[in-house]
C-alpha angles and dihedrals in degrees: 000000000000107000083180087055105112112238117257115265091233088046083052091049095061117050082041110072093175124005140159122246091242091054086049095042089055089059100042103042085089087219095315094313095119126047126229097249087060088051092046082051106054082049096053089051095053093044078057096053093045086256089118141021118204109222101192129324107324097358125106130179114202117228114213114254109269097026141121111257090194088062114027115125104231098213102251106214095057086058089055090053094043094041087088128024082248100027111152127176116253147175124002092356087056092052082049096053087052095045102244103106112119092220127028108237131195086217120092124186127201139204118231137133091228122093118243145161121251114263131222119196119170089329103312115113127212117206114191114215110216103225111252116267087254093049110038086087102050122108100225093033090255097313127268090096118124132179111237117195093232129166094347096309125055133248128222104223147168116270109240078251102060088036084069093060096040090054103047082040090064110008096157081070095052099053112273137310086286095049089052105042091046089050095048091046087065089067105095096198141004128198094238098200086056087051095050096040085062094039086056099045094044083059100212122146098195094040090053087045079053093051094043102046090050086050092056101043081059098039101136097033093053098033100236120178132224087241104061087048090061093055092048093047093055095057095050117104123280096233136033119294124178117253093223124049085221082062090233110198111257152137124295116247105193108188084065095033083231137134107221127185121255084232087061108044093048092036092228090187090075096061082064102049 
């Protein structure tokens, strides 16, 4: 057998739910041997046969043989992680991959230091993240991203603890202070180190006051030592921030130098359940 031999495009196909045409052409070229334009073209071909369906410019998505282009369901978190050479699923989609998110949403959000345009595709949106300035440069993103066989492919995707940080770091994309805390209430357990490692490195006051004031308020569900308080707590602004962007009125919590809504600190959402 030929080892050289390129791989067959409906072998390809396959055992690839969702690729890039970089990653396919690759693959294809045969060791140069054949040109992108022959590659664009044996894509175009089987778009054309219901083989494929082309998602958005140098993205496919492969339909089972035998089914309906027309409805098949395109698994949405391997688009977010091919959307972008180093997608990675982030956020509230994260939580949802995990299973820990508190609604189920048609929006997924992913990680990446390029710039890019949001994507719709049969409802369901794709919102790229823009990787934080101090982290943008950083081989692994910052740490806490992991790669998940999932639907015959496999999703990069944030670690729940990462997610932690993500969500309190941008709470107004992941639904709302009740969205998140509920969602972050179904996590039975955090490894803490690793927490406070990616707080650390993502270098935000107000995000580690967050953290730690979430940590705190859970303190005995979720095990949390004095130690890693005081950590927290160290790395928490020196004077007082709003715990909301939209600078909601609240009370003073001085151990994390943060206003948080009254809303917030009794969970009012739960006299509601």
């Amino acid at each position: 057998m030929n080892t050289n031999q390129p791989m067959k495009p409906l072998d390809y196909f396959d055992r690839h739910p969702v690729f890039r045409f970089d990653d396919f052409a690759a693959v294809h070229a045969a060791g140069g041997r054949r040109s992108r334009q022959t590659t664009s073209s044996v894509l175009k071909q089987h778009v054309a046969s219901g083989r494929l369906l082309h998602l958005r410019r140098g993205l496919y998505a492969t339909v089972p043989r035998g089914a309906d282009p027309e409805r098949h369901q395109v698994d949405p978190y391997l688009v977010a992680t091919q959307l972008a050479p180093d997608g990675v699923v982030t956020g509230h989609a994260a939580l949802q991959f995990h299973g820990k998110a508190y609604s189920l949403w048609n929006r997924f959000h992913y990680l990446t230091r390029a710039r890019q345009r949001r994507f719709t595709f049969r409802e369901q949106e794709f919102v790229p993240v823009q990787a934080s300035p101090s982290l943008r440069h950083v081989a692994d993103l910052g740490g806490g991203v992991q790669e998940r066989p999932h639907a015959g492919g496999v999703v990069r995707v944030t670690t729940l603890e990462r997610s932690l940080v993500d969500v309190l770091d941008a709470p107004e994309s992941s639904g709302g202070w009740e969205e998140v805390w509920r969602s972050l209430e179904m996590v039975e357990f955090y490894d803490l180190d690793a927490v406070l490692a990616y707080t650390r490195a993502l270098g935000s006051a107000l995000t580690a006051a967050r953290v730690g004031f979430f940590l705190e308020q859970h303190r005995e569900g979720l095990m949390v030592e004095a130690h890693h308080l005081v950590a927290f707590r160290s790395l928490a602004p020196a004077q007082p921030r709003y715990l909301d962007a939209r600078r909601e009125p609240g009370r003073l919590v001085k151990g994390w130098n943060l206003v948080v809504p009254e809303r917030v600190l009794g969970r009012a959402w739960d006299e509601v359940s």
